[in-house]
mmCIF file as Biopython writes it, N, C-alpha, C and O atoms, coordinates in Angstrom:
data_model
#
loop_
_atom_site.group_PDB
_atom_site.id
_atom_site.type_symbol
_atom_site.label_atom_id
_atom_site.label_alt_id
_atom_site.label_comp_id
_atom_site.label_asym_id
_atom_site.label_entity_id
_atom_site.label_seq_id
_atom_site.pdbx_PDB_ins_code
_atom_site.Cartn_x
_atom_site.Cartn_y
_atom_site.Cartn_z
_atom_site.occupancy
_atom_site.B_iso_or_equiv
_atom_site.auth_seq_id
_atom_site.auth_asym_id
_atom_site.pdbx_PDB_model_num
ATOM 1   N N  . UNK A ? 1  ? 29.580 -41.789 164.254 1.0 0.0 1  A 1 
ATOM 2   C CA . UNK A ? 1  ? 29.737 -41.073 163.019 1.0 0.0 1  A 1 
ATOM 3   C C  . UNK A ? 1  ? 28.479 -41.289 162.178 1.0 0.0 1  A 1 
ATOM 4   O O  . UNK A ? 1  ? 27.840 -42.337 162.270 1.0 0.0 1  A 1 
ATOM 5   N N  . UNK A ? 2  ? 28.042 -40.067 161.166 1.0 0.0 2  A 1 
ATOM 6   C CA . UNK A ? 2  ? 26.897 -40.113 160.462 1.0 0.0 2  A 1 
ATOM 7   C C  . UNK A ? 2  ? 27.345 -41.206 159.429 1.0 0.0 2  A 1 
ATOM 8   O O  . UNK A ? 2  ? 28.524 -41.120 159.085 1.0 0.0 2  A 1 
ATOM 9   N N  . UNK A ? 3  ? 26.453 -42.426 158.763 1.0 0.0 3  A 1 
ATOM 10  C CA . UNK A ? 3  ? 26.911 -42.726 157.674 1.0 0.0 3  A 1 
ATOM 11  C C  . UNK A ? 3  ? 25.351 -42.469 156.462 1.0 0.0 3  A 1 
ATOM 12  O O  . UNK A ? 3  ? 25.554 -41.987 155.348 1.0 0.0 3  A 1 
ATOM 13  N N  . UNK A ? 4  ? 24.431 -42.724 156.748 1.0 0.0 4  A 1 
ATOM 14  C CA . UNK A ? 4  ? 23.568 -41.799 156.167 1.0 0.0 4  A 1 
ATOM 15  C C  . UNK A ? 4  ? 22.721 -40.697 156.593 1.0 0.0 4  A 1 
ATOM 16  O O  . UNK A ? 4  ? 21.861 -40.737 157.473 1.0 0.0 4  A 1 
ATOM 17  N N  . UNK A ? 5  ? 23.171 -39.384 155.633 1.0 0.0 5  A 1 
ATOM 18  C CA . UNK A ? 5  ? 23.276 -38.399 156.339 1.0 0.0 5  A 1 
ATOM 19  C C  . UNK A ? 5  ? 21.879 -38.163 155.728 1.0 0.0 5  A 1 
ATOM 20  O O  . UNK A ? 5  ? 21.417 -37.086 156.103 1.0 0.0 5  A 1 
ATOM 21  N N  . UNK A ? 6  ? 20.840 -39.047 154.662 1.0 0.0 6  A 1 
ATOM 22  C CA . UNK A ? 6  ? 19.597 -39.017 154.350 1.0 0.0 6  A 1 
ATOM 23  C C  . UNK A ? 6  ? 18.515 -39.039 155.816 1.0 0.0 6  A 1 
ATOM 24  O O  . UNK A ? 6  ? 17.539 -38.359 156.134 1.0 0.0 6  A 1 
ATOM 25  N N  . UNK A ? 7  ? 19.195 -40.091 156.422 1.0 0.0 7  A 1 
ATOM 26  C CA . UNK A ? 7  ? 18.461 -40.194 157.176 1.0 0.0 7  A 1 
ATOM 27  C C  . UNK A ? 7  ? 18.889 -40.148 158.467 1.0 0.0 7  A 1 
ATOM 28  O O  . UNK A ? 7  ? 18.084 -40.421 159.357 1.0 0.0 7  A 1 
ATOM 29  N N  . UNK A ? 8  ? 19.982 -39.861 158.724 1.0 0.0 8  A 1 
ATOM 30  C CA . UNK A ? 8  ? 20.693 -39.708 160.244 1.0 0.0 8  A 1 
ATOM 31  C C  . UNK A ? 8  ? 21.349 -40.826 160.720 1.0 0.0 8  A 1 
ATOM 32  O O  . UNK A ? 8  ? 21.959 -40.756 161.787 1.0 0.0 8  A 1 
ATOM 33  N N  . UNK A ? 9  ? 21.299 -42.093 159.924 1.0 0.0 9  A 1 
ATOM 34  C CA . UNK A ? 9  ? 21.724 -43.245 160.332 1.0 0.0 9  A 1 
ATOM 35  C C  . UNK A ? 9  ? 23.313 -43.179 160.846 1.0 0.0 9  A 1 
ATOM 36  O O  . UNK A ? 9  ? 24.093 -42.640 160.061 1.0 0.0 9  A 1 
ATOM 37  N N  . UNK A ? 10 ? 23.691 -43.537 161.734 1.0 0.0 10 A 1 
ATOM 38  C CA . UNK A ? 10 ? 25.228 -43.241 162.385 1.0 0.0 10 A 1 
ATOM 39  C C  . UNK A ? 10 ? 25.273 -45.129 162.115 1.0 0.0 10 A 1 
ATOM 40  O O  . UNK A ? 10 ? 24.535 -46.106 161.989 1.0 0.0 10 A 1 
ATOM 41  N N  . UNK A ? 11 ? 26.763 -44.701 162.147 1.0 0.0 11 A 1 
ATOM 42  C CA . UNK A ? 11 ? 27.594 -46.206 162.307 1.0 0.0 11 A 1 
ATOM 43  C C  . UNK A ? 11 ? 27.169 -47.304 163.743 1.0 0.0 11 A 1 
ATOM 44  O O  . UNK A ? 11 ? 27.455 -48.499 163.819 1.0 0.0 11 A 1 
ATOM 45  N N  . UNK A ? 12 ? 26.436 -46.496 164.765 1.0 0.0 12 A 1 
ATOM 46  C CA . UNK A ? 12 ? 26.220 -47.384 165.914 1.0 0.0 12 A 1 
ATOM 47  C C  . UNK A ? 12 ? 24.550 -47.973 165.648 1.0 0.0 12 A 1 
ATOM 48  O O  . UNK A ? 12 ? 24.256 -49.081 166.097 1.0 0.0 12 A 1 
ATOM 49  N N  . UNK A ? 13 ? 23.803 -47.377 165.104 1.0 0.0 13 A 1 
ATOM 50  C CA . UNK A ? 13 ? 22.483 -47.852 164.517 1.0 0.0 13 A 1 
ATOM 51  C C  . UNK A ? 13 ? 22.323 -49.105 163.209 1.0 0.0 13 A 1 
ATOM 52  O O  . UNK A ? 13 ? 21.582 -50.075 163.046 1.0 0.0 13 A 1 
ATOM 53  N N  . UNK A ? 14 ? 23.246 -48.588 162.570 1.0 0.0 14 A 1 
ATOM 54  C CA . UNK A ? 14 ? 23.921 -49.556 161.670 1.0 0.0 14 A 1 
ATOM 55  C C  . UNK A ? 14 ? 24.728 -51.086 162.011 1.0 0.0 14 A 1 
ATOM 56  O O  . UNK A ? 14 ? 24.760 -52.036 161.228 1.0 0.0 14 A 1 
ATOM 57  N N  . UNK A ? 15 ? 25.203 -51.054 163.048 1.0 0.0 15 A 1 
ATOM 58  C CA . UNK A ? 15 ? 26.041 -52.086 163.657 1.0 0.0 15 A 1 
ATOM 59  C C  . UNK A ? 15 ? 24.782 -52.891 164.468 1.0 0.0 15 A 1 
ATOM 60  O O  . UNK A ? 15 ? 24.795 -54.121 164.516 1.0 0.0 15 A 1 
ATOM 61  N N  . UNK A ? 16 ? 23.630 -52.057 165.138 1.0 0.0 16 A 1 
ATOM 62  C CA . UNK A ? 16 ? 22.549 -52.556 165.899 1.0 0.0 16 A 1 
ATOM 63  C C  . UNK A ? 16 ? 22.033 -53.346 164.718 1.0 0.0 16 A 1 
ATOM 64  O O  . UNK A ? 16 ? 21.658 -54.496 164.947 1.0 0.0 16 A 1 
ATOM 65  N N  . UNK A ? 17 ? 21.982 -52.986 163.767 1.0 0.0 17 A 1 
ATOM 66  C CA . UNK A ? 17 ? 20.828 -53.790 162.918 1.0 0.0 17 A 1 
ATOM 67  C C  . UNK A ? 17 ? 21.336 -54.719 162.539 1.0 0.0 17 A 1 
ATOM 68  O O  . UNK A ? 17 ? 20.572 -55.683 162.488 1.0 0.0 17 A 1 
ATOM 69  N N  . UNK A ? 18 ? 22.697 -54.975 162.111 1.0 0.0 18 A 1 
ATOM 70  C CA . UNK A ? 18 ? 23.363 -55.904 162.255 1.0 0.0 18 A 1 
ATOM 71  C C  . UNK A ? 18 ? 23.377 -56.682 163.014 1.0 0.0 18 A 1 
ATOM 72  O O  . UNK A ? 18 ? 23.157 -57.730 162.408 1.0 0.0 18 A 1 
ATOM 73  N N  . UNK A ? 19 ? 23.539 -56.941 164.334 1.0 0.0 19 A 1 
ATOM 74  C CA . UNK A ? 19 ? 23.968 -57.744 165.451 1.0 0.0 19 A 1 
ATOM 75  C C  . UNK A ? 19 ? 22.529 -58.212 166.169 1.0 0.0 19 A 1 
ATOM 76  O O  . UNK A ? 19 ? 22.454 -59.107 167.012 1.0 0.0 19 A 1 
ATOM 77  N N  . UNK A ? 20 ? 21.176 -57.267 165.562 1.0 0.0 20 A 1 
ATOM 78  C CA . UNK A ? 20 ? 20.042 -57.618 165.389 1.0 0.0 20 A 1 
ATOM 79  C C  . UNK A ? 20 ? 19.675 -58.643 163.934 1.0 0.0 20 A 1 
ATOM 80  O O  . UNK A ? 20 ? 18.489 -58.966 163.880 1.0 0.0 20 A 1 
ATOM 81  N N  . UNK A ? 21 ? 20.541 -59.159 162.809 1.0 0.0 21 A 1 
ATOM 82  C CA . UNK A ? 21 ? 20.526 -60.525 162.359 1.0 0.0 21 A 1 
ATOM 83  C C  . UNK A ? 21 ? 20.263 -59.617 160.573 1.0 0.0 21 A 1 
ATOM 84  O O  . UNK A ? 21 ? 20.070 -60.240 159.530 1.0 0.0 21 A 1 
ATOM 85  N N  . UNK A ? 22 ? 20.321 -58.383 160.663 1.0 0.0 22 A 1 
ATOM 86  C CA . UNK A ? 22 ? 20.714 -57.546 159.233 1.0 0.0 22 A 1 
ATOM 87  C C  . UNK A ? 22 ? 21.976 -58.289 158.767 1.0 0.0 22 A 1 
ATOM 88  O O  . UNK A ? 22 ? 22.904 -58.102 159.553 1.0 0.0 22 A 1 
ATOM 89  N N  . UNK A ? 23 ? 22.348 -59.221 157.530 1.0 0.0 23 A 1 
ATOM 90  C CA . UNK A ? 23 ? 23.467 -59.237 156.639 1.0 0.0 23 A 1 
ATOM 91  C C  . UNK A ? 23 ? 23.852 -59.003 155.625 1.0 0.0 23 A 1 
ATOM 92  O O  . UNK A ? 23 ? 24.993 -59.356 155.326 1.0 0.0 23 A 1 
ATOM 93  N N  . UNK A ? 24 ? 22.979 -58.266 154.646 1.0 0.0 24 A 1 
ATOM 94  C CA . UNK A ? 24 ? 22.689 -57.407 153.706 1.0 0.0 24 A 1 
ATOM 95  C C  . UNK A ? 24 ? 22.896 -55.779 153.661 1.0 0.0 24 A 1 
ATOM 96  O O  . UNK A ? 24 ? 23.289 -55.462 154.783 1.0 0.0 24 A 1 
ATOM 97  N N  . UNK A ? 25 ? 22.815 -54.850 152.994 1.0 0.0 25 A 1 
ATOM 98  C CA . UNK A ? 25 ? 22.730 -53.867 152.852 1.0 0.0 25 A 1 
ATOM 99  C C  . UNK A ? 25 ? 21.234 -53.487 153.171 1.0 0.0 25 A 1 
ATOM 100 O O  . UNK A ? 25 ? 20.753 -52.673 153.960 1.0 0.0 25 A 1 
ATOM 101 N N  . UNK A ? 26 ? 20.625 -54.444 152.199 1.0 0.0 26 A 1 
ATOM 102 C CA . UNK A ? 26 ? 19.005 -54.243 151.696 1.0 0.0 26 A 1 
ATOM 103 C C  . UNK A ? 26 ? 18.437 -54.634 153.207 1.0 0.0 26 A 1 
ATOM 104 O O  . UNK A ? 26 ? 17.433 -54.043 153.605 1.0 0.0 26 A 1 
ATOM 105 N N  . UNK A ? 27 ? 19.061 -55.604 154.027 1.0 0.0 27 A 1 
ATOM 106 C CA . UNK A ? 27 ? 18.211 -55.195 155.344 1.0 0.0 27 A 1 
ATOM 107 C C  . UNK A ? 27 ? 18.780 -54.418 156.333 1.0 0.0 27 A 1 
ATOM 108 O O  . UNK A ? 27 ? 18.019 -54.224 157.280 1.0 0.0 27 A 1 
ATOM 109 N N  . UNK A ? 28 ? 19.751 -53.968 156.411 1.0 0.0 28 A 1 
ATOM 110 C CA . UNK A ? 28 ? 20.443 -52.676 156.885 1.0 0.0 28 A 1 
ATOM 111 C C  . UNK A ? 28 ? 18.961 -51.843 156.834 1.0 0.0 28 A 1 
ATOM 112 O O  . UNK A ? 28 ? 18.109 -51.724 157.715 1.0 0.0 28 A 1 
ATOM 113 N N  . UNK A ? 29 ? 19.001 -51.306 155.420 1.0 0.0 29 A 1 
ATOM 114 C CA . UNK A ? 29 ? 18.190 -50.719 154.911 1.0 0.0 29 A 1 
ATOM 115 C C  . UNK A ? 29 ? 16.501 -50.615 155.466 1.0 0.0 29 A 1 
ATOM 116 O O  . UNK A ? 29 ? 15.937 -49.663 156.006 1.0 0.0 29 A 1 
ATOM 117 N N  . UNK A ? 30 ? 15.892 -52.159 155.054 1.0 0.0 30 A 1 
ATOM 118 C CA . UNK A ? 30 ? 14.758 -52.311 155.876 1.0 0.0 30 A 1 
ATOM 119 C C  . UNK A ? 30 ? 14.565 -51.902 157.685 1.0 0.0 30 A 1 
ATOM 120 O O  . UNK A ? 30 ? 13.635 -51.258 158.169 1.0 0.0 30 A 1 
ATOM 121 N N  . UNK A ? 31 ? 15.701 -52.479 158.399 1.0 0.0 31 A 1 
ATOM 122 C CA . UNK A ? 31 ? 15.801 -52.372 159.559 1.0 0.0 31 A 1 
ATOM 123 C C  . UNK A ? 31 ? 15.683 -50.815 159.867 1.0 0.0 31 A 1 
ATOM 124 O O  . UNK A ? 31 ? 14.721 -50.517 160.575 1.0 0.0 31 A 1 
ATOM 125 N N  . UNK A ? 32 ? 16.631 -49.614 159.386 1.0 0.0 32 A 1 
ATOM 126 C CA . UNK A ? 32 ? 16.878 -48.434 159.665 1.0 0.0 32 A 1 
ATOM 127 C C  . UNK A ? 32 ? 16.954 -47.681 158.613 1.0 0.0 32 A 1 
ATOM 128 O O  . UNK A ? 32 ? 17.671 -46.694 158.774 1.0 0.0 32 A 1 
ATOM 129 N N  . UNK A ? 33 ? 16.511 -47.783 157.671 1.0 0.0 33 A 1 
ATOM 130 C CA . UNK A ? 33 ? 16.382 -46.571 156.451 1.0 0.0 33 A 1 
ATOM 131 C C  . UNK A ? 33 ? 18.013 -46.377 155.729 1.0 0.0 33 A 1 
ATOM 132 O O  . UNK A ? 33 ? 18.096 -45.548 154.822 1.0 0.0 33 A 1 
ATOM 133 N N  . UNK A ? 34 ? 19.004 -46.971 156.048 1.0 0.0 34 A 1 
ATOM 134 C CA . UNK A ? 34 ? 20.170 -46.608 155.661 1.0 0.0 34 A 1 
ATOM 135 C C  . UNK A ? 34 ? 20.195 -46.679 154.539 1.0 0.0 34 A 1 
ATOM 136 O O  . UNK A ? 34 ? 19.970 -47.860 154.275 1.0 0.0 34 A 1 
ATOM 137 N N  . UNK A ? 35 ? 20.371 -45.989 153.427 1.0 0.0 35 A 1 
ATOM 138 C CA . UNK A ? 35 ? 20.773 -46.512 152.064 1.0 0.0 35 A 1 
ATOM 139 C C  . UNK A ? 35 ? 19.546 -46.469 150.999 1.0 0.0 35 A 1 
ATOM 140 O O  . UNK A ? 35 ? 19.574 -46.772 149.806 1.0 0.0 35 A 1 
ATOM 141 N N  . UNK A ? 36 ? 18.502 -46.022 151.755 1.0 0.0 36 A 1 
ATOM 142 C CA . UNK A ? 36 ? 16.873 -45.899 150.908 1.0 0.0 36 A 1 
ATOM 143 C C  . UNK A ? 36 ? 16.606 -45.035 150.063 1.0 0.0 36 A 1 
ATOM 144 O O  . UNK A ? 36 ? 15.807 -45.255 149.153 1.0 0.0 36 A 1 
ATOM 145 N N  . UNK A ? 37 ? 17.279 -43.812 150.230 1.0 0.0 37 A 1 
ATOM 146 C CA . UNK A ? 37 ? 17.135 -42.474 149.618 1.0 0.0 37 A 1 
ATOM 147 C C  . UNK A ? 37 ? 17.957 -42.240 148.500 1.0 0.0 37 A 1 
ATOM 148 O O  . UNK A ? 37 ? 17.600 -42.710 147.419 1.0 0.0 37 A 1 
ATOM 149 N N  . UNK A ? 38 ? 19.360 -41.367 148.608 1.0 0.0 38 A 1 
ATOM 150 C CA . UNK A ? 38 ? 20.111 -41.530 147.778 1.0 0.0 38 A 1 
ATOM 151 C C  . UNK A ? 38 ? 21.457 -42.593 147.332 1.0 0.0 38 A 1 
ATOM 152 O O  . UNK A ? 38 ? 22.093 -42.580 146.278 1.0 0.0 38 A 1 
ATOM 153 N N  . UNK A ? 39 ? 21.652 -43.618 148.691 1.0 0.0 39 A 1 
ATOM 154 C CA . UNK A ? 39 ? 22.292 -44.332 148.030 1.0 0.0 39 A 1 
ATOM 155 C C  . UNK A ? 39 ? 23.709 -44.014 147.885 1.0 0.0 39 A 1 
ATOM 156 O O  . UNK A ? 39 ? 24.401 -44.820 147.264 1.0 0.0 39 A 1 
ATOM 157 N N  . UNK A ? 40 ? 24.147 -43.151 148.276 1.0 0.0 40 A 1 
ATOM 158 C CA . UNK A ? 40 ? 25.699 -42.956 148.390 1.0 0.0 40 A 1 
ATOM 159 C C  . UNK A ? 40 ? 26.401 -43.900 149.623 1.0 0.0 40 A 1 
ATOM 160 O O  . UNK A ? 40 ? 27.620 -44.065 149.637 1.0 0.0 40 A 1 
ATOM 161 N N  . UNK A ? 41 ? 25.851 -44.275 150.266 1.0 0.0 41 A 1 
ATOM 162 C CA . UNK A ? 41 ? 25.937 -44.223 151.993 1.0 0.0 41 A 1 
ATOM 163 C C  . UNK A ? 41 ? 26.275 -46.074 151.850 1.0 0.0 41 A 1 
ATOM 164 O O  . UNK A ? 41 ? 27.064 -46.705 152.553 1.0 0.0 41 A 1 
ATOM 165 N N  . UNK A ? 42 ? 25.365 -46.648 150.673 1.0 0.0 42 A 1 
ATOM 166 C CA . UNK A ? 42 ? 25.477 -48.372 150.608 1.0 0.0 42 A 1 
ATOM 167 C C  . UNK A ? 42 ? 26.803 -49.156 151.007 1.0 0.0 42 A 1 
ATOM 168 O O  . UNK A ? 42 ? 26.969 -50.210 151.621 1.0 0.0 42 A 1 
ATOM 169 N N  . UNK A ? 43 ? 27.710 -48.219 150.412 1.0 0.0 43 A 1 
ATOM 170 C CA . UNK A ? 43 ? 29.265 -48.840 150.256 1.0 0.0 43 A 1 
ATOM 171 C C  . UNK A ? 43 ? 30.014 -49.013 151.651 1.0 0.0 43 A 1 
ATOM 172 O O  . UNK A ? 43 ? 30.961 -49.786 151.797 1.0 0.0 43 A 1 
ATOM 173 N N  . UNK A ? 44 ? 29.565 -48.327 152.513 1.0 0.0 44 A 1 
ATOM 174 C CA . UNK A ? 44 ? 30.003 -47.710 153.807 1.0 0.0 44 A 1 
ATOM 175 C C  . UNK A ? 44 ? 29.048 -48.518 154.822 1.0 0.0 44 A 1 
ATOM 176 O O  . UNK A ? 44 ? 29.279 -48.469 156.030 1.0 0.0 44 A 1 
ATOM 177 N N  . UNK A ? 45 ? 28.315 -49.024 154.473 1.0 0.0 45 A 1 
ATOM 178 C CA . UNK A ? 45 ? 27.100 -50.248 155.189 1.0 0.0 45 A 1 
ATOM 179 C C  . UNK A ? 45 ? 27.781 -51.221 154.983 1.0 0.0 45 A 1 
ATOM 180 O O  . UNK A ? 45 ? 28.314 -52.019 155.755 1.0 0.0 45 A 1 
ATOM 181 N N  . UNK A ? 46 ? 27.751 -51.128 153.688 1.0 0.0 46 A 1 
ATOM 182 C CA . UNK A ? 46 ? 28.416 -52.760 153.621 1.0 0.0 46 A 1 
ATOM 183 C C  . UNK A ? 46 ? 29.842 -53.295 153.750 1.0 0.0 46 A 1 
ATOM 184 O O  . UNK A ? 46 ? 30.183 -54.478 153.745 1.0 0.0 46 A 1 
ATOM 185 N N  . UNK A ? 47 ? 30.561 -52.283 153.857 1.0 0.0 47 A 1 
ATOM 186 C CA . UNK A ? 47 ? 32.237 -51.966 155.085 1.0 0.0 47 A 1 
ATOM 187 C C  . UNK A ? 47 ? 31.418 -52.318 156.203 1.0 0.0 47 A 1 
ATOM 188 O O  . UNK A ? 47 ? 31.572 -53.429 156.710 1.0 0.0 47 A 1 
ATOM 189 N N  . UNK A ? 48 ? 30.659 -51.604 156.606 1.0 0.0 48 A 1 
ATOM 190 C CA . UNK A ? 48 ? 30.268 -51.967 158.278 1.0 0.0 48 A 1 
ATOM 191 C C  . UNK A ? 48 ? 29.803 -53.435 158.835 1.0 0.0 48 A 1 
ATOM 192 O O  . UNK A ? 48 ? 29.862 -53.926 159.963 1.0 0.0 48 A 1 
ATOM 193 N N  . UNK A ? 49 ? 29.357 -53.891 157.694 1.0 0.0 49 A 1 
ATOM 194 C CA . UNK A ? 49 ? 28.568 -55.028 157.714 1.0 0.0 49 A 1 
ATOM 195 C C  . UNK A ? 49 ? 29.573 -56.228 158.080 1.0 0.0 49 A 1 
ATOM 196 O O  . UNK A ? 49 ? 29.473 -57.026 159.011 1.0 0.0 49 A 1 
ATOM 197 N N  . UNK A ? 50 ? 30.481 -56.147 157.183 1.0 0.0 50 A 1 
ATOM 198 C CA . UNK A ? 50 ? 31.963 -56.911 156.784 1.0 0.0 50 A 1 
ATOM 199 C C  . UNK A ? 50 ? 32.171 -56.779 158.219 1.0 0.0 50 A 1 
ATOM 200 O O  . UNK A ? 50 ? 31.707 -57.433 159.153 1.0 0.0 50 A 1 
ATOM 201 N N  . UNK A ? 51 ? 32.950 -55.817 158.192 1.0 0.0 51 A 1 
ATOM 202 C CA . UNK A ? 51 ? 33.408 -55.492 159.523 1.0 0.0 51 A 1 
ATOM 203 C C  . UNK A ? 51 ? 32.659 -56.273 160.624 1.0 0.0 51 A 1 
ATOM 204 O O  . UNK A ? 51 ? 33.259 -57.147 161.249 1.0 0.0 51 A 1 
ATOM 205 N N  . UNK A ? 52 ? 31.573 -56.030 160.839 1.0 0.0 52 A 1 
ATOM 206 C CA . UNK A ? 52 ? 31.043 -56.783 162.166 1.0 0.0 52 A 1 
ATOM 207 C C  . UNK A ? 52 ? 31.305 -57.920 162.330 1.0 0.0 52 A 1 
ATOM 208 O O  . UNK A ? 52 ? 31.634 -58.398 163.416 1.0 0.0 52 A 1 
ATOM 209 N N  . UNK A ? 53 ? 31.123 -58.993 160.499 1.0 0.0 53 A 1 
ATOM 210 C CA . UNK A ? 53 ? 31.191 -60.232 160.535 1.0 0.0 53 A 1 
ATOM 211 C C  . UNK A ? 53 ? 32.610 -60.696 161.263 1.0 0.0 53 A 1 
ATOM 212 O O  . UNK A ? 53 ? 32.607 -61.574 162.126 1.0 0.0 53 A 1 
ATOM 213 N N  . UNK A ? 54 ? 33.823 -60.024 160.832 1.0 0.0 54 A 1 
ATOM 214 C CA . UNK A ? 54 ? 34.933 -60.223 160.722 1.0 0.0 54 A 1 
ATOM 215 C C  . UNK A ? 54 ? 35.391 -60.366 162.511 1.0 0.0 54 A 1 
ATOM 216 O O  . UNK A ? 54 ? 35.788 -61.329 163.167 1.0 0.0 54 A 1 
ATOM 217 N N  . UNK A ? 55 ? 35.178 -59.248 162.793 1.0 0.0 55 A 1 
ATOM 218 C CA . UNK A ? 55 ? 35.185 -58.750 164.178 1.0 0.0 55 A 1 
ATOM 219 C C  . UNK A ? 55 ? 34.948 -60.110 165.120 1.0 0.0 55 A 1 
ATOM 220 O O  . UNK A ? 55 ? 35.682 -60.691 165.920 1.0 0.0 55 A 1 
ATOM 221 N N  . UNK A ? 56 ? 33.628 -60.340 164.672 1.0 0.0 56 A 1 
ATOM 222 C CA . UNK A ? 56 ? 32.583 -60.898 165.777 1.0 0.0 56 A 1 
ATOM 223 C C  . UNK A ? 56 ? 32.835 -62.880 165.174 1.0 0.0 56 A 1 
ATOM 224 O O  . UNK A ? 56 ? 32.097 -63.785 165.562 1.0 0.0 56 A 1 
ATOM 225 N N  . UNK A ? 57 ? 34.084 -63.083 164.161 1.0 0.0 57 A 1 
ATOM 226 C CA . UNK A ? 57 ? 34.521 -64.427 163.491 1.0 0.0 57 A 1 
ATOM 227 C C  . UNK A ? 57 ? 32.938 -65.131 163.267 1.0 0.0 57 A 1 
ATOM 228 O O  . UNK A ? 57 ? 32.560 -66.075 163.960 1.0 0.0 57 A 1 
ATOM 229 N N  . UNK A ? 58 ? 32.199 -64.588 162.323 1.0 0.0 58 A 1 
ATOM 230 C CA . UNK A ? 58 ? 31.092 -64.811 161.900 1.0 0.0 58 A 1 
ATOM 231 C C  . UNK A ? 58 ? 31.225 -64.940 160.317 1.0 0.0 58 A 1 
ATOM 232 O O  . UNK A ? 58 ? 30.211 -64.860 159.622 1.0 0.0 58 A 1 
ATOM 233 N N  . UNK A ? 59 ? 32.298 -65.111 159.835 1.0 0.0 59 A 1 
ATOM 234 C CA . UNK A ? 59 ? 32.295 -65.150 158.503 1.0 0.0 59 A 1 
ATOM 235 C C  . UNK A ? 59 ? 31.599 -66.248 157.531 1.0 0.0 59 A 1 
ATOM 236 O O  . UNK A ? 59 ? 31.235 -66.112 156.363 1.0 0.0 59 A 1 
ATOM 237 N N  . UNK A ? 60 ? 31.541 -67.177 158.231 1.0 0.0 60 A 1 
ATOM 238 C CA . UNK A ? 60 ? 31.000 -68.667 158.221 1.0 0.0 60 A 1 
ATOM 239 C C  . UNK A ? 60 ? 29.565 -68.509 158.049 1.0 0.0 60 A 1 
ATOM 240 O O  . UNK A ? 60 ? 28.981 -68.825 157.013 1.0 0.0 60 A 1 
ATOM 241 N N  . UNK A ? 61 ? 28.821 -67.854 159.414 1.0 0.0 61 A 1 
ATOM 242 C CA . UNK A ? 61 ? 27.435 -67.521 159.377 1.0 0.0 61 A 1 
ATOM 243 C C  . UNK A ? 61 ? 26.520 -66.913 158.099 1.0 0.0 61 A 1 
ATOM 244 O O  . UNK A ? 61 ? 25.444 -67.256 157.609 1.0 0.0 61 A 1 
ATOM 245 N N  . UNK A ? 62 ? 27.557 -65.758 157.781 1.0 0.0 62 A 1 
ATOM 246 C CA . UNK A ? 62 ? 26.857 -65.171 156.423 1.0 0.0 62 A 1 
ATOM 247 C C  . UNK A ? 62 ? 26.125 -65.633 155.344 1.0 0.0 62 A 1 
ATOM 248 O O  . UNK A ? 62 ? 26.424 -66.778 155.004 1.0 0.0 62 A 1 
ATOM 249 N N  . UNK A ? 63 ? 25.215 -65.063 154.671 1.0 0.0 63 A 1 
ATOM 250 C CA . UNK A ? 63 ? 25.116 -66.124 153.719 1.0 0.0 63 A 1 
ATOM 251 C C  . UNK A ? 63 ? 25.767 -65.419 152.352 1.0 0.0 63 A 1 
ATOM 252 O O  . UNK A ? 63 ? 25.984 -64.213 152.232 1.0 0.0 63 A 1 
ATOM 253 N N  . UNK A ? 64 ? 25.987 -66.279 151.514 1.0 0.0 64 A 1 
ATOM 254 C CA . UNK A ? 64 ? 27.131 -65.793 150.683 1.0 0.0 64 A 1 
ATOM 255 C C  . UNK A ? 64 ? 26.211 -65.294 149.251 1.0 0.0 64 A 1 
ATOM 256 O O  . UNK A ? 64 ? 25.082 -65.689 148.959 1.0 0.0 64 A 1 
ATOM 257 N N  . UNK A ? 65 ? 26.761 -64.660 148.752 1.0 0.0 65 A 1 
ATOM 258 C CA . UNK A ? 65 ? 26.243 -63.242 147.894 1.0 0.0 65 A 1 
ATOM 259 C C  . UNK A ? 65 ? 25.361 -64.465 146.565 1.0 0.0 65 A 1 
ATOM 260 O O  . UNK A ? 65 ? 25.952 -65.491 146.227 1.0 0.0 65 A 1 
ATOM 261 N N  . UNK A ? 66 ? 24.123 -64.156 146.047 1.0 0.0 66 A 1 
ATOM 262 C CA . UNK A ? 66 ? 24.141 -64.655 145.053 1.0 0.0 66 A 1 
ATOM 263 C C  . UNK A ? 66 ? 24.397 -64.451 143.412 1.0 0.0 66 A 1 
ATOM 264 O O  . UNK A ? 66 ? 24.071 -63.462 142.755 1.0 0.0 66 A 1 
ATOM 265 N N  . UNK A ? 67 ? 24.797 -65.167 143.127 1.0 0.0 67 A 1 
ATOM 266 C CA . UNK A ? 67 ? 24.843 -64.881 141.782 1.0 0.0 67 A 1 
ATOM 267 C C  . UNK A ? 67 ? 24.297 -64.214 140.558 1.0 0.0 67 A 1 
ATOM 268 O O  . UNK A ? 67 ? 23.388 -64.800 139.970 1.0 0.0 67 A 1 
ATOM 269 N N  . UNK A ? 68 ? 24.652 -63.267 140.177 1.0 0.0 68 A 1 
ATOM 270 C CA . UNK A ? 68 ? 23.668 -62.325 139.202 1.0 0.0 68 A 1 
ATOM 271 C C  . UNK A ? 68 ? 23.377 -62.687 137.545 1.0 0.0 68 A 1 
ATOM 272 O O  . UNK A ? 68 ? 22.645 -61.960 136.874 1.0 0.0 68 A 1 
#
């Protein structure tokens, strides 16, 4: 499935960049352009992102969000 349709990024390119050591949005982003352009698409990365962790019992690994 497309999830940025800026740049063509599908949910299986997205999951690569992930499982290639992406845990961010922002390196989603670096890795494959997801989320660079307009930015609708972030929320749906970072579902995917979750998701992988969850999936793959990596929740531990993450590093945890910092404080703003």
């Amino acid at each position: 499935m497309f999830v940025c349709l800026c740049t063509g990024a599908t949910s299986h390119v997205i999951t690569d960049a992930v499982a290639n050591g992406a845990c961010t949005s922002k390196q989603v982003a670096e890795a494959c352009g997801a989320g660079t352009d307009c930015g609708r698409c972030r929320h749906t990365v970072r579902g995917i992102i979750e998701s992988y962790y969850r999936e793959h019992d990596l929740a531990h690994a993450r590093p945890t969000a910092a404080a703003v």
